[in-house]
N, CA, C and O atoms as a GROMACS GRO file, in nm:
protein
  608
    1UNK      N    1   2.449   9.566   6.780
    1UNK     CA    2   2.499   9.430   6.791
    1UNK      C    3   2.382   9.340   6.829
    1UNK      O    4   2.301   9.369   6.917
    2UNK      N    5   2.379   9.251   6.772
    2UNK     CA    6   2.261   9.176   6.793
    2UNK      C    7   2.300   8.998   6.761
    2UNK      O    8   2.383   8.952   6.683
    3UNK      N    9   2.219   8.939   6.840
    3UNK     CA   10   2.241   8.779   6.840
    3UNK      C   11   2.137   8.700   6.731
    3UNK      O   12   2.018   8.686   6.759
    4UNK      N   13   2.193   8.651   6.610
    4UNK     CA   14   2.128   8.584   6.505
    4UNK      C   15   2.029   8.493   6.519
    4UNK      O   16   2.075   8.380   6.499
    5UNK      N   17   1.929   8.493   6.541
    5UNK     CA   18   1.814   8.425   6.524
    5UNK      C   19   1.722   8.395   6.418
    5UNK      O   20   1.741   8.498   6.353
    6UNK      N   21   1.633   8.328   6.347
    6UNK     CA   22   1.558   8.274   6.260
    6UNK      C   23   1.472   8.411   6.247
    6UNK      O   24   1.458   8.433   6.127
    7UNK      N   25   1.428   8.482   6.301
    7UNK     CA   26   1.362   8.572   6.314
    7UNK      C   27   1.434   8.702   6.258
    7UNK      O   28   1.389   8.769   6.165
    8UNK      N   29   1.551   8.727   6.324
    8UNK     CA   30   1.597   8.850   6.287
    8UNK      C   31   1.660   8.773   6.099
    8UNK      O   32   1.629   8.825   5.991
    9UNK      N   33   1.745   8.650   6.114
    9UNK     CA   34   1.752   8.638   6.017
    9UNK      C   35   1.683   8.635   5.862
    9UNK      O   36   1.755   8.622   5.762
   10UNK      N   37   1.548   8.647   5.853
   10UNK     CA   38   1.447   8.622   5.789
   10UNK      C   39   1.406   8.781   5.772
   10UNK      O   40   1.358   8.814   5.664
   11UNK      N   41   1.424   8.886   5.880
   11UNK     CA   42   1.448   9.032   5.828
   11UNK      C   43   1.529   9.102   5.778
   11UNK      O   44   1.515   9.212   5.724
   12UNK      N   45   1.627   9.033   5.794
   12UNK     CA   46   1.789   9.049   5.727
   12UNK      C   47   1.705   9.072   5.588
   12UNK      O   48   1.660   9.175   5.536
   13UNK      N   49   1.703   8.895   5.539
   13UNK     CA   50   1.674   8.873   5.388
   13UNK      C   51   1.588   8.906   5.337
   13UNK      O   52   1.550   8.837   5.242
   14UNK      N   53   1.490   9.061   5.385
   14UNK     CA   54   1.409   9.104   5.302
   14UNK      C   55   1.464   9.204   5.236
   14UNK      O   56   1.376   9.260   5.172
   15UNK      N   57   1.584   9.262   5.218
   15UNK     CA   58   1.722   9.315   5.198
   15UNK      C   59   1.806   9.268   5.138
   15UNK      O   60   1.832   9.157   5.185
   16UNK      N   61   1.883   9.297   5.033
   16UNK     CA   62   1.980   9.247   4.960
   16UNK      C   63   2.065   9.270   5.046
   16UNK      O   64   2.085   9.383   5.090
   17UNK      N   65   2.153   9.128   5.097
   17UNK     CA   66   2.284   9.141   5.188
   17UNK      C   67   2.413   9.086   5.191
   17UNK      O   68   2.405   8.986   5.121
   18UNK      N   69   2.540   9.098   5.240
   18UNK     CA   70   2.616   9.028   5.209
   18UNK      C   71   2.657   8.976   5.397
   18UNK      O   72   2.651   9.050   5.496
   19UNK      N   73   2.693   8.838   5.392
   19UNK     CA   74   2.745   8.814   5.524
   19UNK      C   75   2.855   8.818   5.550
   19UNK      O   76   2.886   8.711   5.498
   20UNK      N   77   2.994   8.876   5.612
   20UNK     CA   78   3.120   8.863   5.608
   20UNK      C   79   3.108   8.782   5.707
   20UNK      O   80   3.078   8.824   5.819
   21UNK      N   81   3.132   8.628   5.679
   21UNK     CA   82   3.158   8.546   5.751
   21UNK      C   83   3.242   8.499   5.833
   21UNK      O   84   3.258   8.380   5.805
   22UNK      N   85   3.318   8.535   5.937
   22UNK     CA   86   3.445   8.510   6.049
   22UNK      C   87   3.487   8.425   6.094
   22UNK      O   88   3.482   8.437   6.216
   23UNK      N   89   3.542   8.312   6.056
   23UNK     CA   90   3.626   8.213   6.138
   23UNK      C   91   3.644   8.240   6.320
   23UNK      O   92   3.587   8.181   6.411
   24UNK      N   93   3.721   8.326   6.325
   24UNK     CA   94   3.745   8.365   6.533
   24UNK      C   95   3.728   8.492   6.564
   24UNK      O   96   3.791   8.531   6.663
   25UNK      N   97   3.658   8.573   6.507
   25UNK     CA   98   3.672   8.733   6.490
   25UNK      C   99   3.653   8.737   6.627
   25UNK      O  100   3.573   8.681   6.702
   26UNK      N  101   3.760   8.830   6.645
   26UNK     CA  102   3.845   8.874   6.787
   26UNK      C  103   3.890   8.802   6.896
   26UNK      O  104   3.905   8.838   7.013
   27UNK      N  105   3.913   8.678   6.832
   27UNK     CA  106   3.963   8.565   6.905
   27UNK      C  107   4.090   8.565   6.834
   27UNK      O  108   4.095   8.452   6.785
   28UNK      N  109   4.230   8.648   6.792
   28UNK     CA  110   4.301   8.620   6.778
   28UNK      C  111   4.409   8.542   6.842
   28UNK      O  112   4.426   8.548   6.964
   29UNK      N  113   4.477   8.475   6.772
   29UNK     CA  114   4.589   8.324   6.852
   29UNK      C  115   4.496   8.235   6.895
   29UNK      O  116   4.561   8.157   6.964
   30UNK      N  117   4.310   8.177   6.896
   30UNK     CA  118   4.266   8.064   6.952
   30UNK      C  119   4.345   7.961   6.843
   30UNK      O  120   4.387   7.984   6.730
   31UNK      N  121   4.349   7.855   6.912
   31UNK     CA  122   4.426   7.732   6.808
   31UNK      C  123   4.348   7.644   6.712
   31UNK      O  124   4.263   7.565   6.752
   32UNK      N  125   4.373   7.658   6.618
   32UNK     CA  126   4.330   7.587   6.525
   32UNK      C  127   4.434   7.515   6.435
   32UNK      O  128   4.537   7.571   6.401
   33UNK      N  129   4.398   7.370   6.392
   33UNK     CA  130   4.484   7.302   6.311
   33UNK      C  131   4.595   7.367   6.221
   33UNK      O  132   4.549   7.424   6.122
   34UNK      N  133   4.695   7.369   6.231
   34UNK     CA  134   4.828   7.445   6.085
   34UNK      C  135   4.798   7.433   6.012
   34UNK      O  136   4.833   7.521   5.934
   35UNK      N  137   4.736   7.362   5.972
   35UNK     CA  138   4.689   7.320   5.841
   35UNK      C  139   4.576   7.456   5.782
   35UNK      O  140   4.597   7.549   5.704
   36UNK      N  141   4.505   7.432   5.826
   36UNK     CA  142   4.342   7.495   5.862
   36UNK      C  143   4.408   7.659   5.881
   36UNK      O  144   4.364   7.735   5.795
   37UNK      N  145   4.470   7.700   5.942
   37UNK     CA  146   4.510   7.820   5.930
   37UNK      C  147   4.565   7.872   5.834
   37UNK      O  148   4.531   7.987   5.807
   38UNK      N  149   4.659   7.811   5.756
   38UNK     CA  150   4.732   7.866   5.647
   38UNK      C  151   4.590   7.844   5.558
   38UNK      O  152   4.506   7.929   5.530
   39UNK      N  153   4.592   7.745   5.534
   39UNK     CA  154   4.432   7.711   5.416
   39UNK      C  155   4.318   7.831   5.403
   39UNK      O  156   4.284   7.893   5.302
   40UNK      N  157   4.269   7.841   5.540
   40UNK     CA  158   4.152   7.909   5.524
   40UNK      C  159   4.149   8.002   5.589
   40UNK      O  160   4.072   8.014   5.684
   41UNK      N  161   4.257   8.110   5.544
   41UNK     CA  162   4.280   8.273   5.634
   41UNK      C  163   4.240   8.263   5.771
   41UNK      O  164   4.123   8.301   5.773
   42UNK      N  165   4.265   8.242   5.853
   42UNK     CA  166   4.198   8.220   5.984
   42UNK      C  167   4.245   8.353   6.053
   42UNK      O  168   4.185   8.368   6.160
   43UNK      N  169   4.319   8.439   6.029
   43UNK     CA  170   4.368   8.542   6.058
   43UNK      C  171   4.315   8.649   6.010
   43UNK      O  172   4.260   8.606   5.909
   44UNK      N  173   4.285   8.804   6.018
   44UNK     CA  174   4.236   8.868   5.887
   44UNK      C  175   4.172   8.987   5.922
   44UNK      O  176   4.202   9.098   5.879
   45UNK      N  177   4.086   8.962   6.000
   45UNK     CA  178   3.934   9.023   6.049
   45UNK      C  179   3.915   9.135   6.058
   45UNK      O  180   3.808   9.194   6.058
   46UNK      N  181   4.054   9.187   6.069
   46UNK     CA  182   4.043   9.366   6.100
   46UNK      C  183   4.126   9.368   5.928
   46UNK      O  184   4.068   9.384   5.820
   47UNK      N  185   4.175   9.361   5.935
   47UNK     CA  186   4.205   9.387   5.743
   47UNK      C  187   4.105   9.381   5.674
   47UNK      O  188   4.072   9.483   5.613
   48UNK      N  189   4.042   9.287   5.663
   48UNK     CA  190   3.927   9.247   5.579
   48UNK      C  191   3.801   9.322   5.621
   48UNK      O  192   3.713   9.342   5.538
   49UNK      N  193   3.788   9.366   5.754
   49UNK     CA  194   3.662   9.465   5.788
   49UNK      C  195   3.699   9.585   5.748
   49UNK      O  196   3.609   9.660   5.710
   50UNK      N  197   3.861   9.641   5.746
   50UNK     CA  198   3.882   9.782   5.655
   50UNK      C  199   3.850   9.775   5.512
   50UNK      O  200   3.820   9.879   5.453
   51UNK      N  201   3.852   9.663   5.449
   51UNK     CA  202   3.830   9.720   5.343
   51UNK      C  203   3.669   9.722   5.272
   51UNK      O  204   3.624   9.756   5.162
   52UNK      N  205   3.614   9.669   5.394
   52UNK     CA  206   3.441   9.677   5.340
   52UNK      C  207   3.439   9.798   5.398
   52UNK      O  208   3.391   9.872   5.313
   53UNK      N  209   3.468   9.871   5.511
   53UNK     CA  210   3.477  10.009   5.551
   53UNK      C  211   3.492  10.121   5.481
   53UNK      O  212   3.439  10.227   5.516
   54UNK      N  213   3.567  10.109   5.376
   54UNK     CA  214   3.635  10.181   5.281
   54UNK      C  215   3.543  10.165   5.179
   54UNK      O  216   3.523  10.272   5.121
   55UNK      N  217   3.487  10.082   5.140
   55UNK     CA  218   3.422  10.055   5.023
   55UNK      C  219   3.242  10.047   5.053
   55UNK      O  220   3.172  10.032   4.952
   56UNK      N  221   3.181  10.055   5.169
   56UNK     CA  222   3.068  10.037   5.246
   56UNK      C  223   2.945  10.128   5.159
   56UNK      O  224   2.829  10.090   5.143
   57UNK      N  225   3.016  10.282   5.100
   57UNK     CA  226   2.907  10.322   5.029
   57UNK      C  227   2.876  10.283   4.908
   57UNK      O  228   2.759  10.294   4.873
   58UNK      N  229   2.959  10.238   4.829
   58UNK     CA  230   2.940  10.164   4.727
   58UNK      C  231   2.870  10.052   4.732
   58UNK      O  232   2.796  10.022   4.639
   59UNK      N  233   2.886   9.955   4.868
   59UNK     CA  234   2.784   9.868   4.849
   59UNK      C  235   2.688   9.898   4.848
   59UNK      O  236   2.621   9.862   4.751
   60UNK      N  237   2.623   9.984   4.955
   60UNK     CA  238   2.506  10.058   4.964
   60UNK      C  239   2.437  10.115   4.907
   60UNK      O  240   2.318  10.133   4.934
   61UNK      N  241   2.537  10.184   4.751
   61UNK     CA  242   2.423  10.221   4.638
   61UNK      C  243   2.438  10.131   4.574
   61UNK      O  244   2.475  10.172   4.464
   62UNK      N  245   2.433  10.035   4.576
   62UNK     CA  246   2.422   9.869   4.506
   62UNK      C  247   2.302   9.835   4.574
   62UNK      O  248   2.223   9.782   4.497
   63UNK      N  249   2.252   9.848   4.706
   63UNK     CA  250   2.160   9.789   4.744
   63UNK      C  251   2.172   9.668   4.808
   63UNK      O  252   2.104   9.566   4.804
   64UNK      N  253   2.313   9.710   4.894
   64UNK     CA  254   2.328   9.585   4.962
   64UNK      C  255   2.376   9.625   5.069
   64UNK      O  256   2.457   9.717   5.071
   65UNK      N  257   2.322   9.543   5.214
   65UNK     CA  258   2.372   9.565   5.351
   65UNK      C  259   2.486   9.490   5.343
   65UNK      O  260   2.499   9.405   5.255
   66UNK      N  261   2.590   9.519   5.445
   66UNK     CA  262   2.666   9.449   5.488
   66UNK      C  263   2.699   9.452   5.618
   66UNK      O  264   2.718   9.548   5.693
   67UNK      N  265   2.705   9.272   5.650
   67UNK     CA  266   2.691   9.220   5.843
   67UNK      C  267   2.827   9.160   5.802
   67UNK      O  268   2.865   9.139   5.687
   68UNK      N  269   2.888   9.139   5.906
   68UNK     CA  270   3.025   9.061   5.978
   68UNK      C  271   2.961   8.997   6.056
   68UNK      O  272   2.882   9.068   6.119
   69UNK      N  273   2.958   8.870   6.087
   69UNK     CA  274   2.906   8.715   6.161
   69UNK      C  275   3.038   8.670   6.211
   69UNK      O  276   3.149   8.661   6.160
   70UNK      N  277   2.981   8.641   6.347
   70UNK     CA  278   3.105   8.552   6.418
   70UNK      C  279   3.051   8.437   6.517
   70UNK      O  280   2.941   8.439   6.574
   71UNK      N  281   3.132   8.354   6.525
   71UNK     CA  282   3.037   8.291   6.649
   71UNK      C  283   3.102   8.296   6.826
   71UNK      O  284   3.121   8.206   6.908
   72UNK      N  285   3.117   8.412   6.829
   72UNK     CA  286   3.183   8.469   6.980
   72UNK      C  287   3.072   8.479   7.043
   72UNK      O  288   2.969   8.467   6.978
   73UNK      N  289   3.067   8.496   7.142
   73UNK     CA  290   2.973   8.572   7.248
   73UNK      C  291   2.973   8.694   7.214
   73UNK      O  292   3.070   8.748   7.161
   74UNK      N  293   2.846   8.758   7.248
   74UNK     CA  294   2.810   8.920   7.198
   74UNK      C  295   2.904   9.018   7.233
   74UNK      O  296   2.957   9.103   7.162
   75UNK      N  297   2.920   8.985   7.393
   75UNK     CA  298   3.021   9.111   7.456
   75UNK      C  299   3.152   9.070   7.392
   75UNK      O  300   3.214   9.176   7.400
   76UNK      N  301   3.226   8.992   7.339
   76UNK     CA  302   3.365   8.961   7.293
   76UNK      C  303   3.326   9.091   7.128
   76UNK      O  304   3.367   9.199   7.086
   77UNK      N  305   3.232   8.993   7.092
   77UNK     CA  306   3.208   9.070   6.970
   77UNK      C  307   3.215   9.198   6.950
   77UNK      O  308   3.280   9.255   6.861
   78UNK      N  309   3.106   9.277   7.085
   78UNK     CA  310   3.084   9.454   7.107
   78UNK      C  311   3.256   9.458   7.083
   78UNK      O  312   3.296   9.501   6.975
   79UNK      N  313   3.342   9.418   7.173
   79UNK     CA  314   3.467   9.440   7.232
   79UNK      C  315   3.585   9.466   7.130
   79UNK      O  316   3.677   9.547   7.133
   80UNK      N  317   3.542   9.351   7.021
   80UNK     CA  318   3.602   9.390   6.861
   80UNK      C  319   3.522   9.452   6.780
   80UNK      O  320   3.587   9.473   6.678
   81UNK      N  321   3.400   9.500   6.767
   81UNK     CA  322   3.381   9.590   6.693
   81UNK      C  323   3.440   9.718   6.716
   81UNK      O  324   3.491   9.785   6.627
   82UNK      N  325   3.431   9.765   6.882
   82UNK     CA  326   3.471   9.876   6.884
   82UNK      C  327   3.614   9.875   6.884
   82UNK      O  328   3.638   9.994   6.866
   83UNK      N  329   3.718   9.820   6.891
   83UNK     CA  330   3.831   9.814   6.831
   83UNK      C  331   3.880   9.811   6.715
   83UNK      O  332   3.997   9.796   6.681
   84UNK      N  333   3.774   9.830   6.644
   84UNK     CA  334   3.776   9.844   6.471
   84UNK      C  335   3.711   9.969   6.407
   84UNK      O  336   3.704   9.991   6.286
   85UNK      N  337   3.665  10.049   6.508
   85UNK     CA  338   3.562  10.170   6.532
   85UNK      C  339   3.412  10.156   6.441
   85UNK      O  340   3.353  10.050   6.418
   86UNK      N  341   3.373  10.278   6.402
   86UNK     CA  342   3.206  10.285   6.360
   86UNK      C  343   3.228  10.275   6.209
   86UNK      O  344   3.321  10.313   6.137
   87UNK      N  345   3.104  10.206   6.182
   87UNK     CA  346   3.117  10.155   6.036
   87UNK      C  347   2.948  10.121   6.007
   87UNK      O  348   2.869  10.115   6.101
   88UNK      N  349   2.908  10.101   5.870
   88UNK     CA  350   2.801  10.063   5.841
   88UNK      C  351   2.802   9.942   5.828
   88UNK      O  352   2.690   9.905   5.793
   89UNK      N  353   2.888   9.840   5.842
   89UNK     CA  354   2.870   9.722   5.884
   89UNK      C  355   2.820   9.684   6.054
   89UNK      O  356   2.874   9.718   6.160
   90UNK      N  357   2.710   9.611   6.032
   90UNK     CA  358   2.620   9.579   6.142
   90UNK      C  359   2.688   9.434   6.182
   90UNK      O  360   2.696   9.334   6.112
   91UNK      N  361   2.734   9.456   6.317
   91UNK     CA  362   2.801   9.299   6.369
   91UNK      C  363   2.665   9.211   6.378
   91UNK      O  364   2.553   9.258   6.396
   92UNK      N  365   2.697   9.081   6.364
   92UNK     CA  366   2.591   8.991   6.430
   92UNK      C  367   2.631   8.860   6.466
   92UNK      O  368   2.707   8.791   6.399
   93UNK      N  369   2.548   8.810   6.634
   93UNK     CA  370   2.641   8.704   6.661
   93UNK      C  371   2.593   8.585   6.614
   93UNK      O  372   2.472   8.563   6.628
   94UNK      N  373   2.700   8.457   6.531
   94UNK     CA  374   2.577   8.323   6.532
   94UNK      C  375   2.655   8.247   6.630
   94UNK      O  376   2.738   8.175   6.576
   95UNK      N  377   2.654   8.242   6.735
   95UNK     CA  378   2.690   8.125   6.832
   95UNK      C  379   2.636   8.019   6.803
   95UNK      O  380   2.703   7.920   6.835
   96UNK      N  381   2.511   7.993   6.739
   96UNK     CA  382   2.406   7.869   6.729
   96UNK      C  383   2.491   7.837   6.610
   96UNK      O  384   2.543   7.729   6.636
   97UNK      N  385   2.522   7.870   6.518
   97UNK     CA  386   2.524   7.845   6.343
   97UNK      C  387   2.391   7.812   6.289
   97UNK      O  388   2.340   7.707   6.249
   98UNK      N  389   2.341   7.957   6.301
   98UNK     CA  390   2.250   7.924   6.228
   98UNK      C  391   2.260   7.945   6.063
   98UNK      O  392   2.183   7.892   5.983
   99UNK      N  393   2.348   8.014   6.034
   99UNK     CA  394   2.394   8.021   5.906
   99UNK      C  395   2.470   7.879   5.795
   99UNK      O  396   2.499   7.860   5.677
  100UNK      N  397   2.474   7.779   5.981
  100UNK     CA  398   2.546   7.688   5.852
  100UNK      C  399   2.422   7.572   5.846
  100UNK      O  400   2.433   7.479   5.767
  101UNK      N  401   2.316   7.582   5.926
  101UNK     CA  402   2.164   7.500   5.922
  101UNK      C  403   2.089   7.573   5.860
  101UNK      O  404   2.036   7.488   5.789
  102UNK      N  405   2.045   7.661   5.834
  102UNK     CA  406   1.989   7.774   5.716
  102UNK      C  407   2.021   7.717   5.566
  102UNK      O  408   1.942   7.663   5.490
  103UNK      N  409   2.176   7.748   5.542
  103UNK     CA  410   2.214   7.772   5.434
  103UNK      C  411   2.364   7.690   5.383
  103UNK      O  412   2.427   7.704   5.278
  104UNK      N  413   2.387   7.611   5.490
  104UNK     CA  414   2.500   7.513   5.472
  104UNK      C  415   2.668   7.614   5.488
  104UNK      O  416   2.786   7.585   5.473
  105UNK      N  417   2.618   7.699   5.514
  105UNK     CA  418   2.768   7.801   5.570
  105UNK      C  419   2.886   7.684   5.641
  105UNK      O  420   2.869   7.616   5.742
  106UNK      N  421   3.000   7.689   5.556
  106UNK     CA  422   3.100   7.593   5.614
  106UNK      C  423   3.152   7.614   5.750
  106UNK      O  424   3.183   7.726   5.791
  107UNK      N  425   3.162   7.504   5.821
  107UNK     CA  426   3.230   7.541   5.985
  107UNK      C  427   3.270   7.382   6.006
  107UNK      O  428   3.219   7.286   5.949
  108UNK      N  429   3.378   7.381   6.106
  108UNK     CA  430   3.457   7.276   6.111
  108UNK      C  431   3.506   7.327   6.303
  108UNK      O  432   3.521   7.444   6.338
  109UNK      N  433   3.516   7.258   6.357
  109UNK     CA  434   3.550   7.165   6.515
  109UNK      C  435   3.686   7.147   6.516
  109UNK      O  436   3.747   7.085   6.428
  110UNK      N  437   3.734   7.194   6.604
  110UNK     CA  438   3.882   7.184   6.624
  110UNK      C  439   3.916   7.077   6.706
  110UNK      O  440   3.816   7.033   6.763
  111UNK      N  441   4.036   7.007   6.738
  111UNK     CA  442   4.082   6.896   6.797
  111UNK      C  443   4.030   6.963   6.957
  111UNK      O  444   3.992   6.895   7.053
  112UNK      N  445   4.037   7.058   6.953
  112UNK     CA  446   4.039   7.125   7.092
  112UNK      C  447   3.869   7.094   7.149
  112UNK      O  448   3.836   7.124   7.264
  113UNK      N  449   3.790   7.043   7.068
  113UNK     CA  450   3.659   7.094   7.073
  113UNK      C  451   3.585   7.226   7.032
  113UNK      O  452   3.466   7.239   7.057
  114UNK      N  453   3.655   7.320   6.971
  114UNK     CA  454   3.614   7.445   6.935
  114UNK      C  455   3.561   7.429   6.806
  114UNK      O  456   3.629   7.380   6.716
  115UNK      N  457   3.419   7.474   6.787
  115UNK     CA  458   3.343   7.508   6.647
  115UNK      C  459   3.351   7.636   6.550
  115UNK      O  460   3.266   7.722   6.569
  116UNK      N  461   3.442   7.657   6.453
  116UNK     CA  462   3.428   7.781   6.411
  116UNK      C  463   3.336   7.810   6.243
  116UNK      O  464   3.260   7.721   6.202
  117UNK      N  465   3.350   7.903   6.185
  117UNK     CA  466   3.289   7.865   6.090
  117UNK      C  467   3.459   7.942   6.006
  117UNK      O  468   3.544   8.016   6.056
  118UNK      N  469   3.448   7.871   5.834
  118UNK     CA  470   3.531   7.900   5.766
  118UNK      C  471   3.511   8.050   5.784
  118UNK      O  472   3.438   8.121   5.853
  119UNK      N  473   3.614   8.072   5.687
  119UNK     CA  474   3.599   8.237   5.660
  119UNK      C  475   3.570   8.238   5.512
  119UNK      O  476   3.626   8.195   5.411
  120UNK      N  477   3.429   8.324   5.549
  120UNK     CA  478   3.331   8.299   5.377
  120UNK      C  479   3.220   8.411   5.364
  120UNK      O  480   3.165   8.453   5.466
  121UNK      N  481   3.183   8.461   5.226
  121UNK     CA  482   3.101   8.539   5.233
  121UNK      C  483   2.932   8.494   5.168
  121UNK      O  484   2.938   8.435   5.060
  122UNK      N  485   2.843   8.508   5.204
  122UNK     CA  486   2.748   8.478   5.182
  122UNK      C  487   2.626   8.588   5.135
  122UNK      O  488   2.561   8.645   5.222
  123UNK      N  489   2.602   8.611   4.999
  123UNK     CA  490   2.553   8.719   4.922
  123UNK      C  491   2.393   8.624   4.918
  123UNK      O  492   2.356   8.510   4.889
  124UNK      N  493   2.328   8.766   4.971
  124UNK     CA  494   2.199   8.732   4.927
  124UNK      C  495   2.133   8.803   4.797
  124UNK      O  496   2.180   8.913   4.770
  125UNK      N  497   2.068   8.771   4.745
  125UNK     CA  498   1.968   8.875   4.673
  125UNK      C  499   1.840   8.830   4.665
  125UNK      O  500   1.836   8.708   4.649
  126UNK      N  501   1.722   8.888   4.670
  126UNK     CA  502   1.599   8.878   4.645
  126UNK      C  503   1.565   8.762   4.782
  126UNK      O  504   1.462   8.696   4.771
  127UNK      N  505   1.612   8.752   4.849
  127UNK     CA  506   1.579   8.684   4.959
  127UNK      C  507   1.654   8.498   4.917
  127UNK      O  508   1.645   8.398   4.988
  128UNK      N  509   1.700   8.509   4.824
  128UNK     CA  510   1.775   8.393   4.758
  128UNK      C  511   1.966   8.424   4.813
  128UNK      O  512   2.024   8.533   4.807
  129UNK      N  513   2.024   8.289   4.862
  129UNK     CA  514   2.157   8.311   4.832
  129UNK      C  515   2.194   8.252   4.691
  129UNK      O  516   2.174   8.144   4.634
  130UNK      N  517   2.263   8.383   4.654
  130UNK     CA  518   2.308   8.336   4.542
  130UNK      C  519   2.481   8.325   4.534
  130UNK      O  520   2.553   8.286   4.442
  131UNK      N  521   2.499   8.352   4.606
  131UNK     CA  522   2.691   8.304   4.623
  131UNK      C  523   2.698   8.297   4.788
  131UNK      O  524   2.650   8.344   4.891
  132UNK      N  525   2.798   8.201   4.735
  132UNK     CA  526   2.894   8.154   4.892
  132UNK      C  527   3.029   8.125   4.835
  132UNK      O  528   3.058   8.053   4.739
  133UNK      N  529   3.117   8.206   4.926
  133UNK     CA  530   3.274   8.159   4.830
  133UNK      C  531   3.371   8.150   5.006
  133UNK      O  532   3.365   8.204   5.116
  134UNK      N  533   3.424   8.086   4.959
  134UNK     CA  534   3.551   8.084   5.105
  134UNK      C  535   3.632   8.218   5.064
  134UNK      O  536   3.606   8.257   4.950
  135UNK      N  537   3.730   8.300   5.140
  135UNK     CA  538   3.802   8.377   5.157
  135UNK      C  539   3.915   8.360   5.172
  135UNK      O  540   3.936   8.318   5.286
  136UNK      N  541   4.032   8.375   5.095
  136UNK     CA  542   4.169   8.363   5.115
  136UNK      C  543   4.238   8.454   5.104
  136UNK      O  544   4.360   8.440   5.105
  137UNK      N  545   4.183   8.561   5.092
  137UNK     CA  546   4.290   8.683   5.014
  137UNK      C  547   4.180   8.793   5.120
  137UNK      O  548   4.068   8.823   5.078
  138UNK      N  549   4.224   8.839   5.240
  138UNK     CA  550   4.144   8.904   5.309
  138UNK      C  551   4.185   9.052   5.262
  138UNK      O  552   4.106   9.146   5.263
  139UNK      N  553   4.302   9.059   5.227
  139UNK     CA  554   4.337   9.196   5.214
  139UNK      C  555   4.224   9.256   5.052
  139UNK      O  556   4.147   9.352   5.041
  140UNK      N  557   4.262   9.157   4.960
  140UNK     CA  558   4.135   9.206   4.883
  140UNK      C  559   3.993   9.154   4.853
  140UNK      O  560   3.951   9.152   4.738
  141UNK      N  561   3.910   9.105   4.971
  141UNK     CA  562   3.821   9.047   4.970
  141UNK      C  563   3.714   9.143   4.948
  141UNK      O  564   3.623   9.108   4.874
  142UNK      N  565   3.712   9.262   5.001
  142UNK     CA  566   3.620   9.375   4.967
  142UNK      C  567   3.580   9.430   4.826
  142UNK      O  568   3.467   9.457   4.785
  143UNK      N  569   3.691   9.438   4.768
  143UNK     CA  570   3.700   9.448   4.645
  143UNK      C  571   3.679   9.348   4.562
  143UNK      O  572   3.631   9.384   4.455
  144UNK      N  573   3.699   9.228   4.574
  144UNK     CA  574   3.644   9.133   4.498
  144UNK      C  575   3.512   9.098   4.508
  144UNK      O  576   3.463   9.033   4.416
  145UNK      N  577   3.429   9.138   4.629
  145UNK     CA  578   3.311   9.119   4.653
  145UNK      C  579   3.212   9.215   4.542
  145UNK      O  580   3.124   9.195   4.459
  146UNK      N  581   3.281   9.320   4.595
  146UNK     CA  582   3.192   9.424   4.512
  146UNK      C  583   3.201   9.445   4.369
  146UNK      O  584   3.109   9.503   4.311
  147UNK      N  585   3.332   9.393   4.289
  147UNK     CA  586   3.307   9.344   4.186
  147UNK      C  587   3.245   9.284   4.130
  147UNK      O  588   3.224   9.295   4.009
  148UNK      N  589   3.172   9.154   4.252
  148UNK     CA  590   3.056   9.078   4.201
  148UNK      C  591   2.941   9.103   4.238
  148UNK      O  592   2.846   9.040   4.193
  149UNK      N  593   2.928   9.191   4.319
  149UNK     CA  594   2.788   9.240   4.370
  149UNK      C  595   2.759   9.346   4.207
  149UNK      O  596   2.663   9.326   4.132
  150UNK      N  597   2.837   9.423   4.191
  150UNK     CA  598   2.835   9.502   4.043
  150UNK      C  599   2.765   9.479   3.898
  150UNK      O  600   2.712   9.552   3.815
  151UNK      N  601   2.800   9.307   3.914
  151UNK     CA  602   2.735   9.252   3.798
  151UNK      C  603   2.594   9.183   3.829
  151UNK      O  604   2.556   9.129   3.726
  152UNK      N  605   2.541   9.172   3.891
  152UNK     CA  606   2.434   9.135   3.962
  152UNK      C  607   2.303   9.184   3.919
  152UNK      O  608   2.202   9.152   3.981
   0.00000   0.00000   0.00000
């Protein structure tokens, strides 16, 4: 588990990677607009981390890492990873957003004052992003990913 920095981020991308991007990962029930919840899966995180779990070696002989990003604090984060058990997905925290000053990663401020980021995946290759898509369908987001990592 590790906290996202310019530095580690920039070793990431010497690696073909994909970011599973998290809206509240392991912040289930924080409040966010009705709206904003139904819209942009705000729910998911352990569904959607099984099925990159399930599918993890396949990315891997593709030649692609795969991280889950949240912007929790680290220990919240440790706290849901291991409630989701061991996996080749590498957690990482962006509390800063640096993913959405990097690379324009969507995130939006709640009435409450809370900053989250959408729920979105962010594919690198060759040190280039070449997709960013929002997530609505968490149950088959794994599979749709790697469908497009496939043609690549």
């Amino acid at each position: 588990m590790k906290i996202l920095n310019k530095s580690l981020l920039y070793e990431i991308l010497k690696d073909n990677c994909i970011f599973i991007v998290y809206p509240k990962l392991g912040m289930h029930g924080a409040s966010v607009p009705g709206e904003l919840d139904k819209e942009c899966a705000m729910t998911g995180c352990s569904a959607q981390l099984s099925g990159y779990k399930k599918l993890i070696d396949e990315f891997l002989k593709l030649g692609f890492k795969v991280y889950a990003v949240g912007t929790i604090e680290l220990k919240k984060q440790e706290a849901f990873a291991a409630s989701v058990g061991e996996s080749a997905v590498e957690f990482i925290s962006d509390e800063d957003f640096l993913l959405e000053r990097e690379f324009g990663a969507a995130a939006f401020v709640t009435n409450s004052g809370f900053k989250f980021y959408f729920r979105q995946n962010l594919i690198f290759c060759d040190k280039k992003l070449i997709f960013n898509q929002m997530v609505k369908d968490v149950e088959n987001d794994a599979r749709n990913t790697l469908e497009y990592v496939k043609k690549i």
